[in-house]
MIGUDREN-868343 format. One record per residue: x, y, z of N, C-alpha, C in turn; residue number from 1; residue in one letter. Coordinates in steps of 0.2 Angstrom, whole numbers, always signed. Layout:
BEGIN
REC     n_u     n_v     n_w    ca_u    ca_v    ca_w     c_u     c_v     c_w   pos   code
REC       X       Y       Z       X       Y       Z       X       Y       Z   NUM      A
...
// end
This chain:
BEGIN
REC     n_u     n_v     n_w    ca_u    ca_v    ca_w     c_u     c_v     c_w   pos   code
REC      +4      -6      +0      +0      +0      +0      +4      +6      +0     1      X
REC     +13      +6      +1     +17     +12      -2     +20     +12      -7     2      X
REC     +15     +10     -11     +18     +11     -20     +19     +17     -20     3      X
REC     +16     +23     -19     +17     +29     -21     +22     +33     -18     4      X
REC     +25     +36     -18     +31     +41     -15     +24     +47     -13     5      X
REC     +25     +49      -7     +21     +57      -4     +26     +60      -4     6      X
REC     +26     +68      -7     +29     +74      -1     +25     +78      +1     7      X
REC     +28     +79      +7     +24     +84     +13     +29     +92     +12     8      X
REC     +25     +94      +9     +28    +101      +8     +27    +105     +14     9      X
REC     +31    +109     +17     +29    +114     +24     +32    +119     +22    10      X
REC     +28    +126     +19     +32    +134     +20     +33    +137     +25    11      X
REC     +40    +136     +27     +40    +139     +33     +44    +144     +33    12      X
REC     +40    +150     +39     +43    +158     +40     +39    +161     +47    13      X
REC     +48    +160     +50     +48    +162     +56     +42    +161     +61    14      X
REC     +44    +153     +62     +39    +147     +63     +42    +144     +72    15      X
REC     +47    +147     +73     +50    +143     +77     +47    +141     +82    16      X
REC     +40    +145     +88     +36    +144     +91     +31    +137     +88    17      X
REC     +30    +137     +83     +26    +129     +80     +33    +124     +77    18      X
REC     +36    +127     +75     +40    +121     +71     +38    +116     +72    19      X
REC     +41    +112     +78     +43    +106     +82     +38    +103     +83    20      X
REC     +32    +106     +84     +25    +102     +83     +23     +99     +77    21      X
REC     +22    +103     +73     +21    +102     +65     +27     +96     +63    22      X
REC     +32     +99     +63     +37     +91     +58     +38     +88     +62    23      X
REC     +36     +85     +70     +36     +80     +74     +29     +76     +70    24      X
REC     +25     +80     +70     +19     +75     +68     +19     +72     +60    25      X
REC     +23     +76     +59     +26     +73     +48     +30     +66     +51    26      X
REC     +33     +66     +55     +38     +63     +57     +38     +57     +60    27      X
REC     +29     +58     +63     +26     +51     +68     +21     +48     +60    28      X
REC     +22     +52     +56     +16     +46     +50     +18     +38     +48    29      X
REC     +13     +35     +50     +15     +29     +48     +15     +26     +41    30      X
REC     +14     +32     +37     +16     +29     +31     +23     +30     +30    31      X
REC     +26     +24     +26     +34     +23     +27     +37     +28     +21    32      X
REC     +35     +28     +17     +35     +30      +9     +35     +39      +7    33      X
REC     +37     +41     +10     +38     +47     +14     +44     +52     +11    34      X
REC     +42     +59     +11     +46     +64      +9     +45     +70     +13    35      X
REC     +48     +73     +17     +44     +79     +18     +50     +86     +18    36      X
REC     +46     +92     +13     +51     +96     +12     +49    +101     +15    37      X
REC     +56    +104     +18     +53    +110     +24     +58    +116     +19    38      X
REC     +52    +120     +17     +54    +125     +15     +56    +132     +17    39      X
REC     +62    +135     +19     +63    +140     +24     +63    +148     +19    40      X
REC     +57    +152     +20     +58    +155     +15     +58    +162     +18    41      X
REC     +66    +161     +18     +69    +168     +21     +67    +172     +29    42      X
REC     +67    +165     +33     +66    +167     +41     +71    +172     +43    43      X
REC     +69    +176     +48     +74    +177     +52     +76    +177     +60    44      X
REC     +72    +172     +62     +72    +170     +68     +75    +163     +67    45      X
REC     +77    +159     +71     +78    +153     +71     +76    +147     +67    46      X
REC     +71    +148     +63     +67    +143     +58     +72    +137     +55    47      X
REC     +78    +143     +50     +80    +139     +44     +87    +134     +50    48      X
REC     +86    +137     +56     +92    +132     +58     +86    +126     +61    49      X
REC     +83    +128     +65     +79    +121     +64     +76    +116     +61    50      X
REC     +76    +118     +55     +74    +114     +48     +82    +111     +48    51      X
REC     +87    +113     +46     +93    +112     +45     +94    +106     +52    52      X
REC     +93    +107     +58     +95    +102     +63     +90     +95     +61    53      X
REC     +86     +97     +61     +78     +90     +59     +80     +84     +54    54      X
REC     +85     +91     +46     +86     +87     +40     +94     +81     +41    55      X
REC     +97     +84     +47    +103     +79     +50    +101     +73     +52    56      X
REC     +94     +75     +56     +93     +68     +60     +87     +64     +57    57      X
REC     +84     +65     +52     +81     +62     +48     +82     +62     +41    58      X
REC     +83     +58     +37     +83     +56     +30     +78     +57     +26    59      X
REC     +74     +56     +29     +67     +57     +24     +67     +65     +24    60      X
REC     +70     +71     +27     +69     +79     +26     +73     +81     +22    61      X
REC     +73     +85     +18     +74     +88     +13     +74     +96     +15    62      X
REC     +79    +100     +14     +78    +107     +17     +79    +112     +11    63      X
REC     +76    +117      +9     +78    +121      +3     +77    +129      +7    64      X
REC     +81    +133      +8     +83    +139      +8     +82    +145      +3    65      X
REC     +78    +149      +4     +77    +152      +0     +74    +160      +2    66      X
REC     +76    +165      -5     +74    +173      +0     +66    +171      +0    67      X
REC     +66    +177      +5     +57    +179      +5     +54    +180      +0    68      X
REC     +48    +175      -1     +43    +177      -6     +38    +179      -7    69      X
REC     +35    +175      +1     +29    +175      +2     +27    +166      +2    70      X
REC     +21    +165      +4     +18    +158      +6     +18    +156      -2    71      X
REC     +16    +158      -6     +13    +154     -12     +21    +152     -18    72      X
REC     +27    +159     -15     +33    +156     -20     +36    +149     -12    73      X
REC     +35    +148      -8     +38    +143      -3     +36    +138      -7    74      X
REC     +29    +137      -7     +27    +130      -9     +28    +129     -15    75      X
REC     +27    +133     -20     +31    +133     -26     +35    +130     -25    76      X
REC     +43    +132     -23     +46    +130     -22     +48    +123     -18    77      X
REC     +45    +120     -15     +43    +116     -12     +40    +110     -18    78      X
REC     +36    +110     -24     +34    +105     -26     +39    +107     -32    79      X
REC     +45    +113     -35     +48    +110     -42     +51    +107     -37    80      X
REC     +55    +106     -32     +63    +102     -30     +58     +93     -27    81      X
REC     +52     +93     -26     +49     +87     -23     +50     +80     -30    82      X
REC     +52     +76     -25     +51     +69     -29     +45     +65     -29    83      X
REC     +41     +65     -24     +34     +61     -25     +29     +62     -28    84      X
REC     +24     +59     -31     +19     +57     -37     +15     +60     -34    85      X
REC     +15     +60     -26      +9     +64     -25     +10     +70     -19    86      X
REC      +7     +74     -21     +10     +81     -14      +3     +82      -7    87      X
REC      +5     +82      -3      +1     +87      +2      +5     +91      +7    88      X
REC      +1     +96      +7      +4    +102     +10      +0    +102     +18    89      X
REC      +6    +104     +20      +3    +107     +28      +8    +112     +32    90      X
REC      +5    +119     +33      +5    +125     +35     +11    +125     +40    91      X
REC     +16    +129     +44     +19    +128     +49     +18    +129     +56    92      X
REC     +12    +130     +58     +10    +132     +62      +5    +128     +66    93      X
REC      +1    +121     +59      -2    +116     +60      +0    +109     +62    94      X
REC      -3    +106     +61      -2     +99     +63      -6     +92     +61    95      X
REC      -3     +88     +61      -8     +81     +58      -8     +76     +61    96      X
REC     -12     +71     +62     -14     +65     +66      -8     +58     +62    97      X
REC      -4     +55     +65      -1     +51     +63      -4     +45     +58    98      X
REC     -10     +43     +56     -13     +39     +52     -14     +43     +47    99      X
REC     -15     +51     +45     -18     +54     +42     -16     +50     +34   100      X
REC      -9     +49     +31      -5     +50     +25      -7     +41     +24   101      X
REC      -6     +38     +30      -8     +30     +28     -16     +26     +26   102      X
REC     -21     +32     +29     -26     +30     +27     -30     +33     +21   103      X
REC     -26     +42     +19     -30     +43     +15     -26     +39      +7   104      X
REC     -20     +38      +7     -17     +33      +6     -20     +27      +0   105      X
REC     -25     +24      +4     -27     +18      +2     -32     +19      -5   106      X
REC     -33     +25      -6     -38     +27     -11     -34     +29     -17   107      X
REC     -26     +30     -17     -23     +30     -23     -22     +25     -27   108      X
REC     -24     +28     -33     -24     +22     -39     -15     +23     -45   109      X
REC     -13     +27     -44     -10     +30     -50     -10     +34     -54   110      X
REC     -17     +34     -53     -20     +41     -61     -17     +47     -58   111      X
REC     -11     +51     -64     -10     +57     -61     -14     +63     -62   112      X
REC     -21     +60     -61     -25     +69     -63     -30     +66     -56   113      X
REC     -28     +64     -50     -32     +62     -43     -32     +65     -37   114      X
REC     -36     +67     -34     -37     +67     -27     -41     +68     -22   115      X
REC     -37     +64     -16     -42     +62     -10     -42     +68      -7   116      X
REC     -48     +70      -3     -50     +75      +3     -52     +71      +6   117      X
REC     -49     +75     +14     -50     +72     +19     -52     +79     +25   118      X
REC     -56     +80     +31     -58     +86     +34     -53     +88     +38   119      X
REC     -56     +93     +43     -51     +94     +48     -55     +98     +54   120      X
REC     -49     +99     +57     -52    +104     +65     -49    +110     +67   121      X
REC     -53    +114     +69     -50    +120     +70     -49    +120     +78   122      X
REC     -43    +120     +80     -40    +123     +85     -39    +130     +89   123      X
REC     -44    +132     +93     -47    +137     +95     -42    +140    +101   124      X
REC     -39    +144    +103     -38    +148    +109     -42    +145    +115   125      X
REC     -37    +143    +121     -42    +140    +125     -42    +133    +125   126      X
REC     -40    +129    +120     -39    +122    +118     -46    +119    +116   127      X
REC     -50    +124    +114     -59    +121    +111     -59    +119    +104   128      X
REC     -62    +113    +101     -59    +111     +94     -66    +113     +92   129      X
REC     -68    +114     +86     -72    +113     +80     -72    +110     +75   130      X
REC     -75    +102     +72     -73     +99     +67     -76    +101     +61   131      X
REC     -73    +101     +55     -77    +104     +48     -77    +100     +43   132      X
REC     -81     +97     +41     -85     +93     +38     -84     +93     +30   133      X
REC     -83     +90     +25     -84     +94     +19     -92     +94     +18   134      X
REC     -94     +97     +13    -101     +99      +9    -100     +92      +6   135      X
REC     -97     +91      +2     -95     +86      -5     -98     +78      +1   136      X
REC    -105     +77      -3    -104     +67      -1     -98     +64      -2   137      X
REC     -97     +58      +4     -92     +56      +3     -93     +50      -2   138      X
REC     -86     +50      -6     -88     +46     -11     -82     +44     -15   139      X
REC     -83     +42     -21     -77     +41     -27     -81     +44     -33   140      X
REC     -79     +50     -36     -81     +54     -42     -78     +53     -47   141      X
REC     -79     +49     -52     -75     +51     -58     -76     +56     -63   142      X
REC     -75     +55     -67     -74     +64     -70     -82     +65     -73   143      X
REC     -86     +61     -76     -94     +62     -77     -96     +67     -71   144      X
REC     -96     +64     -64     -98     +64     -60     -92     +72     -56   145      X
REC     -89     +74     -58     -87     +77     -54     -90     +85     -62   146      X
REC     -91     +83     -66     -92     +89     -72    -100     +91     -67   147      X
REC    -106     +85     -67    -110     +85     -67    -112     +87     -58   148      X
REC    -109     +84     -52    -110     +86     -45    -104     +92     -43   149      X
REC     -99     +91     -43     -95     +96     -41     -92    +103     -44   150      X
REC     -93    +103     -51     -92    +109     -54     -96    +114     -52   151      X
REC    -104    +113     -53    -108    +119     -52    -108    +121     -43   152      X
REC    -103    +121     -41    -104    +121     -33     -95    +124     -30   153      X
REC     -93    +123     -36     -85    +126     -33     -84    +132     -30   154      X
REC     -89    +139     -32     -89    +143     -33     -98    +149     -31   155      X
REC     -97    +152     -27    -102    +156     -26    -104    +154     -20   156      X
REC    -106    +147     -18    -109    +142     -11    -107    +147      -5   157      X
REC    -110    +149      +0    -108    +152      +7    -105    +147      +9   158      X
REC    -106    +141     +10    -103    +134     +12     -99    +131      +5   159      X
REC     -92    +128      +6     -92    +128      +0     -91    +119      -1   160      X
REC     -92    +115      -6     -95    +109      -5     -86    +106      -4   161      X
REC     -80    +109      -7     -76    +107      -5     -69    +111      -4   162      X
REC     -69    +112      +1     -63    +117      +5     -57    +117      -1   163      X
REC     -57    +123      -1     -50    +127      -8     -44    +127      -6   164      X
REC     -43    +125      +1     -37    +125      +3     -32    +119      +3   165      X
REC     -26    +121      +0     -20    +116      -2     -22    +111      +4   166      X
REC     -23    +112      +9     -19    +108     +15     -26    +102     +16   167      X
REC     -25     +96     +20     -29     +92     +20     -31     +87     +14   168      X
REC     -26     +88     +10     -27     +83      +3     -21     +80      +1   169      X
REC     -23     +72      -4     -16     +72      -6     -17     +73     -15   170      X
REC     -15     +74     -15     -15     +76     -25      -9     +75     -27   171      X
REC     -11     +73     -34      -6     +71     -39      -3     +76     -40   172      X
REC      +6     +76     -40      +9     +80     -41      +8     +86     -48   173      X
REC      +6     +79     -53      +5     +84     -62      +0     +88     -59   174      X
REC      -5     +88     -57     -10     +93     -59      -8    +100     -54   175      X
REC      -3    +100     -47      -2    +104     -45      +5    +109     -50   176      X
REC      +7    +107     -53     +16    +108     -57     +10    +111     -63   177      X
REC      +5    +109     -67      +1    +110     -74      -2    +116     -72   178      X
REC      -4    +118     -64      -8    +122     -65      -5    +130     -59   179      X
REC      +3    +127     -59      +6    +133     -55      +6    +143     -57   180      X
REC      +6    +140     -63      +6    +145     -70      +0    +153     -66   181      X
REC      -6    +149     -64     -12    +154     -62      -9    +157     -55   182      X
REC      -5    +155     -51      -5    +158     -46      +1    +165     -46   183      X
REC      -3    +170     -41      +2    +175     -40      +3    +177     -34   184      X
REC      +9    +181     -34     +13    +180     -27     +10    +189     -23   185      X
REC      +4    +191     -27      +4    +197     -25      -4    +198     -22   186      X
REC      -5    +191     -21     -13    +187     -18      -9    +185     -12   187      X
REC     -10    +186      -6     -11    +185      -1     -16    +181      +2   188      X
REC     -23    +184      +1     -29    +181      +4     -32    +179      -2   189      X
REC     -34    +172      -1     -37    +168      -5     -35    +166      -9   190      X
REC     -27    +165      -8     -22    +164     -14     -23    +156     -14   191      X
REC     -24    +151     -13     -27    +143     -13     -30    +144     -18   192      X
REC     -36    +147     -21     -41    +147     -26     -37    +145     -31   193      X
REC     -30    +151     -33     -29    +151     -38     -25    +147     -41   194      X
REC     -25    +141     -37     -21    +133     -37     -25    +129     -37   195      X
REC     -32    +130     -32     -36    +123     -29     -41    +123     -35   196      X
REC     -43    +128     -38     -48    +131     -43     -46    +126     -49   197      X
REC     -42    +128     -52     -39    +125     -57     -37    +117     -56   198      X
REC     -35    +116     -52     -33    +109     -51     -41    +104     -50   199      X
REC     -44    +106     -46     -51    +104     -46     -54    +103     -53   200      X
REC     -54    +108     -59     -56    +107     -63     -54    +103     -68   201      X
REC     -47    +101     -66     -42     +98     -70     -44     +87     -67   202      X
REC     -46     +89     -63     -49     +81     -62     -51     +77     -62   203      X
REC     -50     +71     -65     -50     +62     -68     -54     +62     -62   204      X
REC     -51     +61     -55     -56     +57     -51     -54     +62     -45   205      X
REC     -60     +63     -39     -59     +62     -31     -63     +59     -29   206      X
REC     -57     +57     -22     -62     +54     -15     -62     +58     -11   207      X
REC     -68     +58      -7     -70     +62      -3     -72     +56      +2   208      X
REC     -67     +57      +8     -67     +53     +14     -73     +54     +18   209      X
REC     -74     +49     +20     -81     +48     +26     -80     +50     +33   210      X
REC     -80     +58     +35     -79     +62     +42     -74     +59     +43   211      X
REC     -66     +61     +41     -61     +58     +43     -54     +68     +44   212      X
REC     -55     +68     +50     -52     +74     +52     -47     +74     +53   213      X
REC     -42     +73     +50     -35     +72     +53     -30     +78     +54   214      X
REC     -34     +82     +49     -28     +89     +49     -30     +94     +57   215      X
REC     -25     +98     +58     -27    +102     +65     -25    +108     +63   216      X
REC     -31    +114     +62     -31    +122     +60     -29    +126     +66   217      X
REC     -25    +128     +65     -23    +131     +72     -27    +139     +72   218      X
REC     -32    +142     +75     -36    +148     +74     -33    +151     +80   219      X
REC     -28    +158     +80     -28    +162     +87     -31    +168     +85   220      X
REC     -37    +167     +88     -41    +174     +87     -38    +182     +88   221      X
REC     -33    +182     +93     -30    +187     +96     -26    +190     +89   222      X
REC     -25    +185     +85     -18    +187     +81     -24    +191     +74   223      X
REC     -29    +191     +76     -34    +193     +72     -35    +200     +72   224      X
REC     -36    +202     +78     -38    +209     +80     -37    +216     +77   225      X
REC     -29    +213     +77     -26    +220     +77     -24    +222     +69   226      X
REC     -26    +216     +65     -22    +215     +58     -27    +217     +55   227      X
REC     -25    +221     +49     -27    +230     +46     -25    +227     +39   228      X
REC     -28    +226     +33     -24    +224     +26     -28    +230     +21   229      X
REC     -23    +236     +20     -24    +241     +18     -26    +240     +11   230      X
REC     -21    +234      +9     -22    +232      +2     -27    +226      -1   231      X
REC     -31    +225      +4     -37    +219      +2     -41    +220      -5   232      X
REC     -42    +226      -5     -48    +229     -10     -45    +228     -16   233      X
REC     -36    +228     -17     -33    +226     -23     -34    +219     -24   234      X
REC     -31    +216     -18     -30    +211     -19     -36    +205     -22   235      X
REC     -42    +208     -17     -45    +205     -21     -50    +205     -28   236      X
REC     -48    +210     -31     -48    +213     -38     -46    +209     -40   237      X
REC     -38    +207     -39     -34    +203     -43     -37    +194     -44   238      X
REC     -39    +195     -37     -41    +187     -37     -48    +186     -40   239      X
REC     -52    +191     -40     -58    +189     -47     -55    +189     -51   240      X
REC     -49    +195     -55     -49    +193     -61     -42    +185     -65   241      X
REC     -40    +184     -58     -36    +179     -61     -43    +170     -60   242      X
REC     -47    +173     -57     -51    +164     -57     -54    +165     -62   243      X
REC     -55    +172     -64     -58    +175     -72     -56    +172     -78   244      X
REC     -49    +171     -77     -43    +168     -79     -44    +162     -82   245      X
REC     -46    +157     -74     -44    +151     -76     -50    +148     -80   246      X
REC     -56    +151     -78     -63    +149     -81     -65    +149     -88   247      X
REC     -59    +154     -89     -61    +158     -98     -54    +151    -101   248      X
REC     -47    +149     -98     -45    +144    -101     -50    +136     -98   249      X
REC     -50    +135     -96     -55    +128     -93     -62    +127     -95   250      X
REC     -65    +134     -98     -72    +131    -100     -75    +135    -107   251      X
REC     -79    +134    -111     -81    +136    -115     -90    +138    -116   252      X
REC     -91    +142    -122     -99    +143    -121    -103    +144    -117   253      X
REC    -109    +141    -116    -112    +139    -110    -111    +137    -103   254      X
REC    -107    +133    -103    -104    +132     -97    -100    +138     -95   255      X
REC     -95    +140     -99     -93    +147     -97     -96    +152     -94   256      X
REC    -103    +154     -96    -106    +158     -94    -109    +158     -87   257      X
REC    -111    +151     -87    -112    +148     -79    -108    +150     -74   258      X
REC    -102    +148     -75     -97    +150     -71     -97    +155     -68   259      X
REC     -95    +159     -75     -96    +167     -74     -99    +171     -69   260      X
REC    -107    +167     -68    -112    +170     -64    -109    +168     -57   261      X
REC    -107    +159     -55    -102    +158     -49     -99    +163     -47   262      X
REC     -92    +164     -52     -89    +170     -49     -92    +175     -47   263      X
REC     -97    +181     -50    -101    +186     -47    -103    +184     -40   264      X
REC    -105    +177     -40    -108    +177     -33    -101    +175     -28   265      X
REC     -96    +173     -33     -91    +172     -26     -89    +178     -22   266      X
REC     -89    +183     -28     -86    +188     -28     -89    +191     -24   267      X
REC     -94    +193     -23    -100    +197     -18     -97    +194     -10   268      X
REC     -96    +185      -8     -93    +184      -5     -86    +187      -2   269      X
REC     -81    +187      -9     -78    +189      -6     -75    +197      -3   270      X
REC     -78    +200      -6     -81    +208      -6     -81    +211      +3   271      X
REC     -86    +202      +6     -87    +203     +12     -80    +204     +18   272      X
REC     -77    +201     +14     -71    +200     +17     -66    +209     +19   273      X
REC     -67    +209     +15     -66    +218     +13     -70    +222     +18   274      X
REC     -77    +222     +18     -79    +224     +25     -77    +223     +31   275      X
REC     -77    +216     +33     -76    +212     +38     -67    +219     +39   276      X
REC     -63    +216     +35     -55    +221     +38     -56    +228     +36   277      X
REC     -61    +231     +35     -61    +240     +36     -63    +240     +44   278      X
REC     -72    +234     +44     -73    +237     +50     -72    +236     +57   279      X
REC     -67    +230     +57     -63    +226     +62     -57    +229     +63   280      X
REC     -51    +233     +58     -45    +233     +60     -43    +243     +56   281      X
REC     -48    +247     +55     -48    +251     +51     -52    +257     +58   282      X
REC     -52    +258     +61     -57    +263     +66     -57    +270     +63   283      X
REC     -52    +271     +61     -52    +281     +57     -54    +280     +52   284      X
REC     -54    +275     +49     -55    +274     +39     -62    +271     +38   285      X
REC     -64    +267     +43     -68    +263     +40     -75    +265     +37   286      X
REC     -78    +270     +37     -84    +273     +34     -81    +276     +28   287      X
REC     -77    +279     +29     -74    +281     +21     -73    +276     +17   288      X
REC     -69    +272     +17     -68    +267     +14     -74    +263     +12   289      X
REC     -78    +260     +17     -84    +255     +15     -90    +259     +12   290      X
REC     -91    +265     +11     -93    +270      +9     -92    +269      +1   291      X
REC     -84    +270      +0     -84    +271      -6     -82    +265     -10   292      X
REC     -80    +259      -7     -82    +252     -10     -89    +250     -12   293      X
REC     -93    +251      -7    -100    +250      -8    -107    +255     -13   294      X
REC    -102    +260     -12    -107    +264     -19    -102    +265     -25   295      X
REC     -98    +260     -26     -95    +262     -32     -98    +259     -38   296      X
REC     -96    +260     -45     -99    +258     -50     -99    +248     -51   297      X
REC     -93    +248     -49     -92    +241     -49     -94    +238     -42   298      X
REC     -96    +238     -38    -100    +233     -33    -109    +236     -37   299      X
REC    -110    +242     -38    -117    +240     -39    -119    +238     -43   300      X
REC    -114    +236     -52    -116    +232     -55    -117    +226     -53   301      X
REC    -111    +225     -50    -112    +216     -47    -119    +216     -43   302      X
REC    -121    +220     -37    -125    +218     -35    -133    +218     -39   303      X
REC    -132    +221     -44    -137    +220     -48    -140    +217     -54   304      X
REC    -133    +211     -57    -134    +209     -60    -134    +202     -57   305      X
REC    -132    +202     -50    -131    +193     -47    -136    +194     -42   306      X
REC    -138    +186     -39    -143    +183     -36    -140    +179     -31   307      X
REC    -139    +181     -24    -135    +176     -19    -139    +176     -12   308      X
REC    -139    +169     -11    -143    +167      -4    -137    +166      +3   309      X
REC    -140    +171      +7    -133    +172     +15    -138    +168     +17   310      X
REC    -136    +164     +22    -138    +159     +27    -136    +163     +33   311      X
REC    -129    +164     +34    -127    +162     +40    -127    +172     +44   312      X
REC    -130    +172     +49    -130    +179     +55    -125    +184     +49   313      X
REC    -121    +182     +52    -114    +187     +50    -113    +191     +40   314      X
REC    -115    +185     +38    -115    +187     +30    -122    +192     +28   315      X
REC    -128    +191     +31    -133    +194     +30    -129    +201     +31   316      X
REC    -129    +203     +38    -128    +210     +39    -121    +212     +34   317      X
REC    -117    +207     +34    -114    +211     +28    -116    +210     +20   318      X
REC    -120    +207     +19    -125    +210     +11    -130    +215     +13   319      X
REC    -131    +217     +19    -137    +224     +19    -134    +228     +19   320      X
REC    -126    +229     +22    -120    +234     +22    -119    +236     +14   321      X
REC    -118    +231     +11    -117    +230      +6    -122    +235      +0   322      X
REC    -128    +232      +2    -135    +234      -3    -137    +240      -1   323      X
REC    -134    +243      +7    -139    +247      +7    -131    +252     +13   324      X
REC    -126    +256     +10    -121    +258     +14    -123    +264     +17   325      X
REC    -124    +264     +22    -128    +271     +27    -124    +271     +33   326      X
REC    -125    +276     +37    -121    +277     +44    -123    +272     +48   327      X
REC    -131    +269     +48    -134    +265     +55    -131    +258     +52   328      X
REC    -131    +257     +44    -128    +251     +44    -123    +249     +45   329      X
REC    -116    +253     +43    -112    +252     +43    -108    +254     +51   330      X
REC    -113    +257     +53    -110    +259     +62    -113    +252     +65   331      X
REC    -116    +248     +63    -119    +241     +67    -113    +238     +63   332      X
REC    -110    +238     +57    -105    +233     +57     -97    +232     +60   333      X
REC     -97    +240     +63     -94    +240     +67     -94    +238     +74   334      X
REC    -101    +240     +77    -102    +237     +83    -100    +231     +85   335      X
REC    -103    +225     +77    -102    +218     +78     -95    +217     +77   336      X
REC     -92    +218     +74     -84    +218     +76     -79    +219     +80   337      X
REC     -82    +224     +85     -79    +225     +89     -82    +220     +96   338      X
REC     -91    +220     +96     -93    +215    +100     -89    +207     +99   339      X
REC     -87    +204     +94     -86    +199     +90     -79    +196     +94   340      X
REC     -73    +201     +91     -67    +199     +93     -64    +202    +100   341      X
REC     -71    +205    +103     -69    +204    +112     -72    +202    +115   342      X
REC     -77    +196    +112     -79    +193    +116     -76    +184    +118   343      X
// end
């Protein structure tokens, strides 16, 4: 059952506080078939010597040094120098259950356009877990079946049927290498889409495991507070128009246009994102700012041309914010924000 070679890719920067938890737990998997490469991308705290002592005392680690790029040039970096047919990624800060690689493991065939999903838990401040669930039935998809169940749902869902993020999967190495081309290093937030996006629609088959949690999200609410991203509104410009990208290579016609309509509604989602950091980390800017995002020409097309259903407390008020940018509304999305992250 180790026919395949895995590498465990880990971008590490100035990690030294998580390291030792994180590539201990790479380091207890009992799958023997094993690579894991710790990628130091230009620490400046002790990181890149602790990768370096690790890669002494284990054979199976792999250390590649490199300047600062950012999260998205590490892991790059990390799958050109990997030798294994199939990659999963896990974050430096995180952690995994020793069975996780042997069990998702069993469901690989060879085919290099495949991959297994598996869930996980978010690790809350306090030691309180949450476990998250995929949307996607558990199951085995081949390509009919993932054009026909999983395409129309990658994209717009409040909930999404299957989590965009690199970490928690194993994939075939081709399809992460074929599809690095869409990603940039000047996304930050939501930069996974521009990898997981395309690779998802690049694939022959998934398994979607039956409530099997292995990965551990580590949430510190605190480190949330205070963080300000001046530059969100660009960036995430940039990331509609790069999935714009992949939808316009990957799909044609009709379906195209489907899509399309996805993105406007993802879009609208992630728009919320952009209020959520004015009205949480921005206290002198934040009415100015969501003022002029919300009455701008480009959010009222989209909201006039798209149709999206919020379920959940928190997204409603910010689709009212949205639809409707006034002092009363957008002084209550302050209030939630502030009631939110100190409570």
């Amino acid at each position: 059952m180790e026919a395949y070679k895995i590498s465990m890719i880990i971008p590490v920067y100035n990690a030294e506080q998580y390291l030792k938890k994180c590539v201990d737990s790479v380091r207890a998997q009992t799958y023997g078939n094993l690579e894991i490469m710790l990628v130091d991308d230009g620490s400046t705290d002790s990181s890149g010597e602790l990768c370096d002592a690790y890669a002494e005392k284990d054979e199976r680690i792999r250390v590649v040094h490199k300047e600062n790029g950012g999260l998205v040039s590490a892991w790059k970096a990390g799958v050109k120098e990997c030798s294994g047919e199939y990659v999963s990624f896990l974050d430096s800060d995180d952690w995994i259950d020793p069975e996780m690689l042997s069990e998702m493991s069993v469901y690989l065939t060879g085919n290099d356009r495949e991959m297994v999903i598996s869930d996980y838990i978010i690790e809350r401040d306090g030691g309180s877990q949450e476990y998250v669930w995929q949307k996607l039935a558990p199951g085995e998809y081949g390509r009919k079946e993932i054009e026909e169940k999983i395409f129309p749902c990658l994209l717009g869902q409040e909930e999404r049927y299957i989590t965009i993020s690199r970490c928690m999967k194993l994939i075939s190495k081709r399809l992460i290498s074929e599809n690095g081309n869409y990603t940039d290093p000047a996304i930050i937030v939501g930069e996974d889409t521009t990898i997981m996006l395309p690779v998802l629609l690049d694939c022959q088959r998934i398994v979607a495991m039956d409530h099997k949690a292995y990965y551990h999200y580590l949430y510190v609410k605190e480190s949330m507070v205070h963080k300000y991203n001046e530059k969100l509104t660009e960036n995430i410009r940039k990331l509609i128009q790069t999935t714009d990208r992949i939808l316009k290579d990957k799909f044609t016609g009709d379906k195209l246009e489907e899509q399309k309509k996805h993105l406007d509604q993802e879009s609208i989602l992630w728009y919320f994102l952009v209020l959520k950091n004015e009205a949480r980390g921005n206290p002198s800017g934040y009415r100015r700012n969501i003022f002029k995002l919300c009455r701008s020409e480009e959010i009222r097309d989209l909201l006039k041309r798209t149709e999206i259903t919020v379920n959940q407390p928190a997204n409603k008020l910010l689709y009212l914010v949205m639809k409707h940018p006034g002092e009363v509304t957008v002084r209550l999305l302050r209030l939630a924000m502030i009631w939110y992250y100190r409570s």
